[in-house]
N, C-alpha and C positions, 0 to 999 in steps of 0.2 A: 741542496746539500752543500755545505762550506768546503772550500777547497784546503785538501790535507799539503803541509810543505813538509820537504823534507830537512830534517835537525841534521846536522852536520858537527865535527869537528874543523878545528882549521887545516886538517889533514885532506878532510873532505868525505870522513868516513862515515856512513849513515848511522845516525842514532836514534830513530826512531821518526816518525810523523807527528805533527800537531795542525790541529786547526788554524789558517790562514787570521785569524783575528785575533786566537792566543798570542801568536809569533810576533806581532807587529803592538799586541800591549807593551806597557810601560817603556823599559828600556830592551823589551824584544828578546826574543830567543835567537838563538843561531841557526839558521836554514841557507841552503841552498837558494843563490839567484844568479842570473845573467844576465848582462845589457847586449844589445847587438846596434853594430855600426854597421847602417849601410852609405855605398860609396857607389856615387853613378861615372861615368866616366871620364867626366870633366875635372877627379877626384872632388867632388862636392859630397859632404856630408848632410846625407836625409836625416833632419830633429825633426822631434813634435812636441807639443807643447800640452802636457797633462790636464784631463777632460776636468772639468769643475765637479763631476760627478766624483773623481777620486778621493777617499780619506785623508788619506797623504801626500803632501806636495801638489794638490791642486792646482792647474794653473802654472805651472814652473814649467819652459823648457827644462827636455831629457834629451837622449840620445834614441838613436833610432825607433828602437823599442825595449822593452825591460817585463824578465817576467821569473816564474818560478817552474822550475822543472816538478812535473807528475813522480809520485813515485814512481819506478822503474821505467820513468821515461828519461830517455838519454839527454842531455844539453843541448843538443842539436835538433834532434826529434823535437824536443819544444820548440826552438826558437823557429823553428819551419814553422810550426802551426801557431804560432802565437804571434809571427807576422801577416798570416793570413789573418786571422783574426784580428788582427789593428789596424793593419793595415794594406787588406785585401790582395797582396801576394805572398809569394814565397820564394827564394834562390837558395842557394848552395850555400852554407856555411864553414866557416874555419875559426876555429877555437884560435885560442892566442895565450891566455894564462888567466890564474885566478887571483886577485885581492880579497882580504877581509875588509873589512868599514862596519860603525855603528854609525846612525844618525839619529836624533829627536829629531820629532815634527812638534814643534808648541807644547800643549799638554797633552796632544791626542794619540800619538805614540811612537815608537820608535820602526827604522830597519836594523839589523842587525845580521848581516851575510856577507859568507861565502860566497863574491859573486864571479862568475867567467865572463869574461870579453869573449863575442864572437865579431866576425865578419863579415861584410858579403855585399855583392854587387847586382845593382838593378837598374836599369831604365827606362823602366813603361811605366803604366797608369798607377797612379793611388788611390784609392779606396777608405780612407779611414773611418772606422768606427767608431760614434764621435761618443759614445758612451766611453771611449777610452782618449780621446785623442781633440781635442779643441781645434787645434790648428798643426798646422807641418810646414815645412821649407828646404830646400835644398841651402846649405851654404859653404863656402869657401872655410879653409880650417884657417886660413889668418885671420879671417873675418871673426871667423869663431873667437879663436885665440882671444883677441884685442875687447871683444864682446863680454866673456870670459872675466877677464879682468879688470874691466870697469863695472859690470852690473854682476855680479857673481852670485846675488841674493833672487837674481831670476832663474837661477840652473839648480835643478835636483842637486843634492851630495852626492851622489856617487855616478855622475855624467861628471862633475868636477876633477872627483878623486881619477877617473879613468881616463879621462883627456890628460891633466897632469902624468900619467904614469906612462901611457905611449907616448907624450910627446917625450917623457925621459927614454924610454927603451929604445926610443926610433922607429918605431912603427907608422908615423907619422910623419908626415914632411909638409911643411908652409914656407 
């Protein structure tokens, strides 16, 4: 069975569900997503780098992980279990704020979300699930940054749009 997303406003107010493959047609419908940054304690940022098996954005460093909340499953509640599931744990999350973003991928189709930043800190073993996940790295965010801004056609849109946004808010430091 296809997984239902949830439609959203930019309010963030639910309008209904649709199938996961409607939403990401043409130039996309509006649903509900999150990315989640994880931070080990050297403040290095855990990427991964999207499995070839993906539709969209194959192959492209992301951000820690990225996924789409259940209906009446909370932001959080996903991002626990959708890191176990990518990537074999789970820790404590902290939301942070929400952006809108569309992207096209080629002709194959778009995102288009409401997505939340969360947070969270880990440092044991990885696990990745390579059905989701190719490769991973811990990295330094100036590394990042400077990486960032020379190859930028390697990083998903919206690990782009959300690094540029905390590094404006100050949630980050390099």
């Amino acid at each position: 069975m296809e997984q239902k997303l949830v439609l959203v406003n930019l309010n963030d107010d639910v309008l209904g569900v649709e199938e996961k493959r409607e939403c990401h047609k043409g130039e996309g419908i509006m649903h509900r997503a999150y990315i989640i940054l994880i931070f080990n304690k050297k403040n290095q940022l855990l990427i991964q780098k999207r499995s070839h098996y993906k539709e969209l954005w194959p192959g492209f460093w992301d951000n820690s992980c990225s996924s789409h909340p259940k209906e009446k499953e909370s932001y959080i509640e996903s991002g626990e279990r959708r890191l176990l599931e990518e990537l074999g744990f789970t820790t404590d999350l902290t939301a942070l704020f929400k952006f809108y973003y569309k992207a096209l991928y080629l002709n194959i189709g778009a995102e288009n979300e409401l997505c939340l930043i969360m947070t969270g800190k880990y440092n044991g073993i990885i696990t990745p699930n390579i059905a989701e996940v190719s490769e991973w790295r811990w990295v330094d965010l100036a590394c990042l940054s400077e990486e960032m801004e020379k190859s930028s056609y390697k990083f998903t849109p919206w690990f782009l749009i959300a690094f540029e946004l905390l590094s404006e808010k100050d949630y980050i430091h390099f």
